[in-house]
VOVOBA-963264 format. One record per residue (C-alpha): residue in one letter; x, y, z. Coordinates in steps of 0.5 Angstrom, whole numbers, padded with zeros to 4 digits. Each point is the difference from the previous one (the first is absolute). Example, Ala and Ser with C-alpha at 12.3 -4.5 7.8 and 13.67 -1.06 7.14 Angstrom:
BEGIN
  residuo     c1     c2     c3
        a   0025  -0009   0016
        s   0002   0007  -0002
! end
This chain:
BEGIN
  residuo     c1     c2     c3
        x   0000   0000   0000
        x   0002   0007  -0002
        x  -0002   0007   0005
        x  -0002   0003  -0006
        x  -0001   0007   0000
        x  -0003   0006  -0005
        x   0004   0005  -0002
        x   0001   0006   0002
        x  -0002   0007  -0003
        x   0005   0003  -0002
        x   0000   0004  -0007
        x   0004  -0005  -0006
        x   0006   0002  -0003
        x   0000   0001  -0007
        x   0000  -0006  -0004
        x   0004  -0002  -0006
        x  -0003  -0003  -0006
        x   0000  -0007  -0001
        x   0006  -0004  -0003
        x  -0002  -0005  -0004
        x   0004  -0006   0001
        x   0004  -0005  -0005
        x  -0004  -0005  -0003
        x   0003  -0006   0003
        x  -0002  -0004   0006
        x  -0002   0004   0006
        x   0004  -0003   0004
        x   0006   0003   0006
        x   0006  -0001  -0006
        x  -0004   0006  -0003
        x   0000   0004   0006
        x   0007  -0001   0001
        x   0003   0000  -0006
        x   0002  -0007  -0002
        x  -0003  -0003  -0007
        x  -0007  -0004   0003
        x   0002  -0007  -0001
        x  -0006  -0005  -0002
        x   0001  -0007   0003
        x   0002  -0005  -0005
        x  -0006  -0007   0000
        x   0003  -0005   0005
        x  -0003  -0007   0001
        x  -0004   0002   0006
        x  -0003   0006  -0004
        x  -0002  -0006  -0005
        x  -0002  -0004   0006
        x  -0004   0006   0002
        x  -0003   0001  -0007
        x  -0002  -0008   0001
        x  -0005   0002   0006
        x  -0002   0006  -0003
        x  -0003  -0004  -0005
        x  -0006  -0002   0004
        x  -0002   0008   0001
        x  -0005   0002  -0005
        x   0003   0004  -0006
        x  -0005   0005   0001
        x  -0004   0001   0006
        x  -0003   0006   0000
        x  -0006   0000  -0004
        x  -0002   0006  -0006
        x  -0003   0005   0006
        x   0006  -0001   0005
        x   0005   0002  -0005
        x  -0003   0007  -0002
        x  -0001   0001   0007
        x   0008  -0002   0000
        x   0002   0004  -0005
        x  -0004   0006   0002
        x   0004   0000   0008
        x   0007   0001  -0005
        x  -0002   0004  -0005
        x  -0003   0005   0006
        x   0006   0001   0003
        x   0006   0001  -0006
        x   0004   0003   0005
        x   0002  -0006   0004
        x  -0002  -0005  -0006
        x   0005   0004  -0005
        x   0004  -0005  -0005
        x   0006  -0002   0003
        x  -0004  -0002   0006
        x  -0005  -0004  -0005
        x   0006  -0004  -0003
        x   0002  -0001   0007
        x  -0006  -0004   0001
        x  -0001  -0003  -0006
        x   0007  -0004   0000
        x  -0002  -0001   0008
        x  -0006  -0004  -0003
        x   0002  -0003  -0006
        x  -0005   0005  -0005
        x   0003   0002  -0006
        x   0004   0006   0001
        x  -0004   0007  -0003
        x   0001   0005   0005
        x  -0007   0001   0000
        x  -0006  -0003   0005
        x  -0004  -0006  -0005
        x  -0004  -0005   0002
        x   0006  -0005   0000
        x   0004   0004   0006
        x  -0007   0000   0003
        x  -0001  -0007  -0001
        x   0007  -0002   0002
        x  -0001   0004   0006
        x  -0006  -0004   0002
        x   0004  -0007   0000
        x   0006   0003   0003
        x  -0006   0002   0006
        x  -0002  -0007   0000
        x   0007  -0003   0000
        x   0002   0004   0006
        x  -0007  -0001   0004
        x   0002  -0008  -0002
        x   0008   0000   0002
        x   0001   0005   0006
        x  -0008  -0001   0003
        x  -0001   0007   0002
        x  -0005   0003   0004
        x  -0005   0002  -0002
        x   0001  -0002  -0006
        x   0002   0006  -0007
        x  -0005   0001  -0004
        x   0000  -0003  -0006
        x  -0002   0006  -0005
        x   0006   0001  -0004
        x   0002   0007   0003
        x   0007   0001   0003
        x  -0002   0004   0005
        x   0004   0001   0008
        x  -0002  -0006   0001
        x   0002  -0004  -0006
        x   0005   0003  -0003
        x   0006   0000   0006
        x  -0001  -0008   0000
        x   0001   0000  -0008
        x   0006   0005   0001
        x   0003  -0002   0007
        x   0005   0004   0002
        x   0004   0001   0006
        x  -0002  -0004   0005
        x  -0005  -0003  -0004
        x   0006  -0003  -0004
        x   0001  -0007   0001
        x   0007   0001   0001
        x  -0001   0004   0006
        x  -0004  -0003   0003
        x   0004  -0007  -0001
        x   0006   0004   0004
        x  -0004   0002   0005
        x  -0003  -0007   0002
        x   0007  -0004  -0001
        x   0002   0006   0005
        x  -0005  -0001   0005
        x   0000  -0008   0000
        x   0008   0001   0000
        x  -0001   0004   0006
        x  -0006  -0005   0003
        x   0004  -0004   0005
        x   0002   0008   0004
        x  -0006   0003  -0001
        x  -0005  -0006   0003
        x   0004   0001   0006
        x   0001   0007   0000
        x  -0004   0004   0005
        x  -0006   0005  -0003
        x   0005   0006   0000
        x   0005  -0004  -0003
        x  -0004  -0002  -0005
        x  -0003   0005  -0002
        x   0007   0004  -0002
        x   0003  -0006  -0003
        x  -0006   0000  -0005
        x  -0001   0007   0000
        x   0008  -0001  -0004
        x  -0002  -0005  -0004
        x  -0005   0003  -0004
        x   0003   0007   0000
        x   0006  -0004  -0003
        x  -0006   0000  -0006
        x  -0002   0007   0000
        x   0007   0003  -0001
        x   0000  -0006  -0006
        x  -0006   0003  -0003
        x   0003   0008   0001
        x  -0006   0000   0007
        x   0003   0005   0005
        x   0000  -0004   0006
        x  -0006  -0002   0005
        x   0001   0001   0008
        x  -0004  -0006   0003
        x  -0003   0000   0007
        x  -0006  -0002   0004
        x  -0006   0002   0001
        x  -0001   0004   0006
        x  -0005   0002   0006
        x  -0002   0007   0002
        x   0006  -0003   0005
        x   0005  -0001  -0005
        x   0000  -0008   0001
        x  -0001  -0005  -0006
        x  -0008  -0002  -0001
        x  -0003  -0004  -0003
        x  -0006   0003  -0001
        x   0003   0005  -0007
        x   0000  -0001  -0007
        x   0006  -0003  -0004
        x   0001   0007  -0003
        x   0006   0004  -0005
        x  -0001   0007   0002
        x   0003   0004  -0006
        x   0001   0006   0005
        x   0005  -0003   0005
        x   0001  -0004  -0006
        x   0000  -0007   0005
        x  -0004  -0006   0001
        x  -0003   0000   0006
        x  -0001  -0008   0002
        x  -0006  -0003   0004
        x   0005  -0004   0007
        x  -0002  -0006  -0002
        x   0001   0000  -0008
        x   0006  -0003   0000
        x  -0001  -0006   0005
        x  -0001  -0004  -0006
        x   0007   0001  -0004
        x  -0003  -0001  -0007
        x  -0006   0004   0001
        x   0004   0005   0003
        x   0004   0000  -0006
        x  -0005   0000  -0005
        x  -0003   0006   0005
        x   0007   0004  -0001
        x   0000  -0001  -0007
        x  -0007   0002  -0001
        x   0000   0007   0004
        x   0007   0001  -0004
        x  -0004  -0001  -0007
        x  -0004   0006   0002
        x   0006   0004   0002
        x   0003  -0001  -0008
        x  -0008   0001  -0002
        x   0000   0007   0004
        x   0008   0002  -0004
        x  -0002  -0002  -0007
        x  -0006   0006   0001
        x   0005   0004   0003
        x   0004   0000  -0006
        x  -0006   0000  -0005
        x  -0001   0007   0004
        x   0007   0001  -0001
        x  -0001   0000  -0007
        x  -0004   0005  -0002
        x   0003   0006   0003
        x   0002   0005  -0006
        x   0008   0001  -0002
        x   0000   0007   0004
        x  -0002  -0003   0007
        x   0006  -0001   0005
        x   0001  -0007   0003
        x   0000   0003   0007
        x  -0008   0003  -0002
        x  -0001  -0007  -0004
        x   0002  -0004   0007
        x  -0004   0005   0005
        x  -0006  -0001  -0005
        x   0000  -0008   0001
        x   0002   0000   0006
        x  -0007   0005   0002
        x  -0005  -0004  -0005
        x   0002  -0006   0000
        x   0002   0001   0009
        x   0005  -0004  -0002
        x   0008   0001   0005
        x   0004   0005  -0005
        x   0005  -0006   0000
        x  -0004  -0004  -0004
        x  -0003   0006  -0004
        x   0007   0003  -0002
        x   0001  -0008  -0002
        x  -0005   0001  -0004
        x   0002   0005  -0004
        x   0007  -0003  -0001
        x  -0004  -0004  -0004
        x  -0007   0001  -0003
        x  -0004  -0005  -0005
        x  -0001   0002  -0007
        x  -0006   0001  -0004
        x  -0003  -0004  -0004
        x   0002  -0006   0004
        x  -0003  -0006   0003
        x   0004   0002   0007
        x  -0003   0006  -0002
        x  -0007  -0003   0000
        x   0000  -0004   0005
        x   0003   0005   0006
        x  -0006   0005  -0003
        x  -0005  -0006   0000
        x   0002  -0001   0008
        x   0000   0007   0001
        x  -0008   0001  -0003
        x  -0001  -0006   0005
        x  -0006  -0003  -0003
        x  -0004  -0002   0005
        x  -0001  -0008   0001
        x  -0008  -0002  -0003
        x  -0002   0000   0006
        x   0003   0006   0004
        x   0001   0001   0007
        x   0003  -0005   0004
        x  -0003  -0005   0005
        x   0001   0004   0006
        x  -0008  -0002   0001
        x   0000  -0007  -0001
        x   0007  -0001   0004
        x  -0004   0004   0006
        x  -0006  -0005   0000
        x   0004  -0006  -0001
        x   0004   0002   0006
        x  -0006   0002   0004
        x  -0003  -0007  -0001
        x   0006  -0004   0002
        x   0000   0004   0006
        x  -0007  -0002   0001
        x   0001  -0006  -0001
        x   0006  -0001   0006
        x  -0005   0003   0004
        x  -0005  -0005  -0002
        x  -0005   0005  -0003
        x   0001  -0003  -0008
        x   0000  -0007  -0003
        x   0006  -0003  -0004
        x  -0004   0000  -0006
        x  -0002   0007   0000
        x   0007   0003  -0001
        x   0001  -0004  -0006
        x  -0005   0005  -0004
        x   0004   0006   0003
        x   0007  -0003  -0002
        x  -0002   0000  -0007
        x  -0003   0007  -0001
        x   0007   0002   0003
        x   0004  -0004  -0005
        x  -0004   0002  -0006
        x   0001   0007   0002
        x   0007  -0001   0002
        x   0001  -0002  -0007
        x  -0004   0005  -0003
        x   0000   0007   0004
        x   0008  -0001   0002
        x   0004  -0006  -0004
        x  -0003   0003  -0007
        x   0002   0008   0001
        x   0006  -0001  -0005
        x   0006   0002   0004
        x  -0003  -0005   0004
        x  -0002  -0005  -0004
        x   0007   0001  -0003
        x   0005  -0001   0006
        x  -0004  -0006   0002
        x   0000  -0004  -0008
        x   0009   0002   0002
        x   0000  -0002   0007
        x  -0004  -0006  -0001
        x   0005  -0003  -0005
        x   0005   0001   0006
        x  -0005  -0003   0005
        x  -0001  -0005  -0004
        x   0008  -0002  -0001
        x   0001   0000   0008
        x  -0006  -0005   0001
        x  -0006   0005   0002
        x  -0007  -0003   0000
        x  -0004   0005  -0003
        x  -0006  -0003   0002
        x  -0005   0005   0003
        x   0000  -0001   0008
        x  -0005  -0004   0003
        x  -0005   0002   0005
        x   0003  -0006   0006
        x   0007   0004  -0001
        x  -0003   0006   0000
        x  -0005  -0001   0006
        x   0007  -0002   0003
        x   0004   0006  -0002
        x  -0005   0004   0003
        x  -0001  -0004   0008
        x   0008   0000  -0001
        x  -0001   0008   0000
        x  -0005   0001   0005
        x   0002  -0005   0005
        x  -0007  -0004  -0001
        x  -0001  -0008   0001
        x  -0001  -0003  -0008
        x  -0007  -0005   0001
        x   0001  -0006  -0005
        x  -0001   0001  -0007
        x  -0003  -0004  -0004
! end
């Protein structure tokens, strides 16, 4: 979860008209300068294709695709030609530069062959639009990419043995290295880690695991890293947000005119974005280029599509919690907490899990999770009654 915060009002600078990139691959060699290199075709990609056969050459029907074409053809200024091209060599469509009904279509089979392969919850929508949700799977970048998260997982099972054994303290600055040994991989100014804290100053766990873009920390619940792989994958998680928060930092670090200072270019970023002025100056180091996919994707996080069904589950999670309670104390049978423990799921997964920065940061995380063994199966009422009693200090009755 990310501490998201509006944008202050301040007068916007000046901007500078829009370069156009090259036409070419939207991808980070374009941004640094290096030639983009497309991957030659290898066995696994053949293997790939071999699965892919199953998926059907067209899964959207007449009207999803005009609806498809309009959602790309309505916004040129983050679907140019070079992010176009992009997603047609991504999805295997041929390469016109221009939004058609086989980019489309070849969109709509990369949607079903994420929501087959990576299981994400709740699943992408399968309607050809590669938007904030989309389009950073189809493009992964960063900590998304295989590579990194391949390093960070070898790291942490190479560390398992010290960490099972450190203290919480420990723990927590040991990982707090190693996925910040990821960040500066990826050119992400580093993240402070700390625990939650009462109005005491002591670790509670009654909080949220959070990334506060502010203090540019994450702030972890005192028992998230009792579970060292579901800590771990917790760690990554709040650090996906932390790379999310950067790249919309350098998107706005893209749009000042020639004529504005890098000091005023700083101060402006760090004010809107409220963003430390470290990672402001950072990323004005280094701004994206128009007409890229980084481009769209970091301005496609910063509209923040709202998740279908927005608003999180704070209501259900109350009612779920009340119930348990009245349970313990033998007001509630067991069988009507089931109703309660679904209505929470489904707007957990359709309120919070589906806003895009979320939904992107857990489709990442989870791939980590996944490699280090961590069930994702949605908890059960008996763990969570335990949970519970274990917290209030109240007998558990039997359960079914």
């Amino acid at each position: 979860m990310y501490a998201h915060k509006s944008e202050r009002a301040v007068p916007a600078p000046t901007l500078a008209a829009p370069t156009p990139a090259p036409a070419g691959p939207g991808n980070q060699a374009l941004q640094d300068g290096l030639p983009a290199v497309s991957p030659e075709p290898s066995l696994l990609q053949a293997a790939e294709a071999q699965l892919d056969a199953d998926l059907p050459a067209a899964p959207l029907d007449a009207a999803a695709v005009a609806d498809a074409l309009r959602y790309y053809r309505s916004q040129p200024w983050k679907y140019g030609p070079a992010v176009l091209l992009d997603l047609q060599e991504r999805v295997g469509a041929p390469v016109t530069e221009v939004a058609d009904e086989a980019t489309v279509q070849g969109v709509a089979r990369h949607q079903m062959r994420i929501n087959r392969d990576h299981r994400p919850s709740p699943p992408l929508e399968v309607d050809g639009k590669a938007g904030p949700r989309t389009l950073p799977a189809l493009a992964p970048a960063g900590l998304a990419d295989g590579a990194q998260i391949d390093a960070y997982v070898d790291a942490v099972d190479a560390a398992r043995p010290d960490l099972d054994a450190a203290d919480a303290d420990p723990r927590l600055a040991a990982l707090a290295a190693l996925v910040n040994e990821r960040l500066a991989a990826c050119r992400v100014p580093p993240v402070a880690v700390d625990w939650a804290r009462d109005a005491d100053g002591h670790p509670t766990r009654d909080a949220a695991n959070i990334f506060d873009e502010a203090h540019w920390t994450i702030l972890l619940k005192a028992d998230a890293l009792d579970d060292v792989a579901r800590g771990a994958t917790t760690v990554y998680h709040e650090a996906r947000h932390a790379e999310q928060a950067f790249e919309i930092c350098r998107m706005r670090a893209a749009e000042f005119a020639p004529s504005v200072s890098h000091a005023d270019r700083v101060t402006s970023i760090a004010v809107r974005l409220q963003v430390p002025l470290h990672v402001a100056a950072a990323a004005a180091d280094r701004p994206l280029t128009f007409g890229t996919t980084e481009m769209t994707v970091a301005r496609n996080w910063h509209d923040e599509e709202p998740g279908r069904a927005f608003g999180g589950a704070s209501a259900e999670a109350e009612a779920l919690s009340a119930g348990i309670v009245a349970f313990l104390d033998g007001n509630l049978t067991f069988a009507s907490l089931q109703p309660l423990l679904d209505a929470f799921l489904e707007a957990d997964a359709r309120g919070y899990r589906d806003q895009p920065r979320e939904w992107d940061a857990f489709h990442v995380s989870d791939q980590v999770g996944d490699r280090l063994g961590v069930d994702r199966a949605p908890p059960t009422l008996a763990a969570l009654i335990r949970q519970v009693a274990a917290q209030l200090g109240k007998p558990v009755p039997e359960l079914p």
